[in-house]
N, C-alpha and C positions, 0 to 999 in steps of 0.2 A: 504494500500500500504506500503509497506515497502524499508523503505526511507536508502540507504546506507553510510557508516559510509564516504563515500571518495565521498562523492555529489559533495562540492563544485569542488572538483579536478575534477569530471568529467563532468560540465559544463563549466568548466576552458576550458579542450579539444575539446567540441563539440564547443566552441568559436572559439577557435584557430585552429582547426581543417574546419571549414566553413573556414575561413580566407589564411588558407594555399593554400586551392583548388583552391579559387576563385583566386589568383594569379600564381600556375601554370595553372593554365586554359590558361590563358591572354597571359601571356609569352610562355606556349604552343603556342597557336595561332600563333602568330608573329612570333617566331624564326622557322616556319617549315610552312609559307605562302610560300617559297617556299623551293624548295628541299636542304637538307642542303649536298653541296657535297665536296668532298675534297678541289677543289676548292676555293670555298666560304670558307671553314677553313681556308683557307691559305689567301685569301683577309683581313679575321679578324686582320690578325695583325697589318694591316693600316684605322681599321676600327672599331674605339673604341667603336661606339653604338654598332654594332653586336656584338661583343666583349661581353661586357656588358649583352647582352640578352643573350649570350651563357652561361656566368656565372649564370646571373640569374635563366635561364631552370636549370642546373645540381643544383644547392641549392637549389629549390624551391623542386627540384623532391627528393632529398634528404633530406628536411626537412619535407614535409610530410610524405614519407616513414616511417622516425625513428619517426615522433611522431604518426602514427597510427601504427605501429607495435612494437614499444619499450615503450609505454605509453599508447595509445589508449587501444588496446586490452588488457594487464594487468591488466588496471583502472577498465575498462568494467567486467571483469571478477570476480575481486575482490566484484566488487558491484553485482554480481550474484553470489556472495558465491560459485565460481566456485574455484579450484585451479590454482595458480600460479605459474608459475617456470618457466624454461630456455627458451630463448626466441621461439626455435623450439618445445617445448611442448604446448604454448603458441599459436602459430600459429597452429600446428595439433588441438588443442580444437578449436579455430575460425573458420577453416575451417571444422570440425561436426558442430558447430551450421549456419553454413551457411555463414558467415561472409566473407571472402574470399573463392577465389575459390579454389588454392590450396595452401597450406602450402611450396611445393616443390616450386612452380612458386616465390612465395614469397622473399624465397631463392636464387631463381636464379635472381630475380630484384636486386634485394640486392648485391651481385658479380656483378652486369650492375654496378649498382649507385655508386659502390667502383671502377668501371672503369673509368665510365662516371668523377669521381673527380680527377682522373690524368690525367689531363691536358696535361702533360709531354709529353705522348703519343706522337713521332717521326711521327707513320705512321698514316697519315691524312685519309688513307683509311680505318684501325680498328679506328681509333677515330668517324669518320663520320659513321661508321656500329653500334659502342658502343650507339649515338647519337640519330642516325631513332631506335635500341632496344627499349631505352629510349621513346622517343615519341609514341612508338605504346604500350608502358605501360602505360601510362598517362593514358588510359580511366578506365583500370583497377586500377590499384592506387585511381583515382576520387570515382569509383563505392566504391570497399572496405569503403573509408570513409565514403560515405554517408551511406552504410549502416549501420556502426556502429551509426551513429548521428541518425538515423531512430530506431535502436534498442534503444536508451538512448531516444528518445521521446514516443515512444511507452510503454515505460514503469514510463515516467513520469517524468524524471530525468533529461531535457532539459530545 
């Protein structure tokens, strides 16, 4: 077997990488038990737990994002003597080896996630549309990862 030069670093990942999910998972769960509607946005601001979980979801979703797609896949790569480069080359090779589904979709999470983080957002009704996007990414986001952590045990390196 041949063991790659950046191992530690990438059971570093599949560490943190279990750990991230398992807390958007949670926080998933809860903030979107029920419908999150403009409404309920606007209750948030007298409503500091919500609040709270709202923040939670957008960084939770946003920290696994960038470390399975700005780290993860890189890592992974590097230790399959694959090349590496800009982060959209990077994603088109993941998605030929299977790892995500699409490179584009990826992209376009990724413009959500840099929504979903401005808060600022006036109109409760594109913030709350920004939000249910976000959540109905979630299972893909979850999948992506574990496949990656399924690739790295597969080959030994977990």
């Amino acid at each position: 077997m041949n063991v790659p030069d950046n191992l530690e670093r990438l059971r570093f990942l599949v560490k943190i990488v279990r750990r991230e999910s398992l807390h958007l998972r949670a926080t998933d769960a809860r903030l979107f038990a029920l419908p999150l509607t403009p409404e309920r946005l606007q209750a948030m601001d007298s409503d500091p737990a919500q609040a709270e979980q709202l923040d939670a979801f957008v960084a939770r979703f946003a920290r696994l994002q960038d470390t399975v797609g700005d780290k993860f896949v890189p890592t992974l790569l590097q230790a399959l003597q694959e090349p590496v480069g800009a982060v959209i080359d990077n994603l088109d090779r993941a998605e030929r080896l299977g790892w995500i589904v699409s490179a584009d979709g990826w992209i376009e999470a990724r413009r959500l996630r840099n929504q979903m983080i401005h808060e600022y957002v006036d109109d409760l009704q594109v913030l709350a549309s920004n939000l249910q996007a976000g959540h109905r990414y979630v299972h893909v986001l979850l999948k992506t990862a574990q496949r990656l952590i399924d690739e790295t045990a597969r080959r030994g390196w977990a």
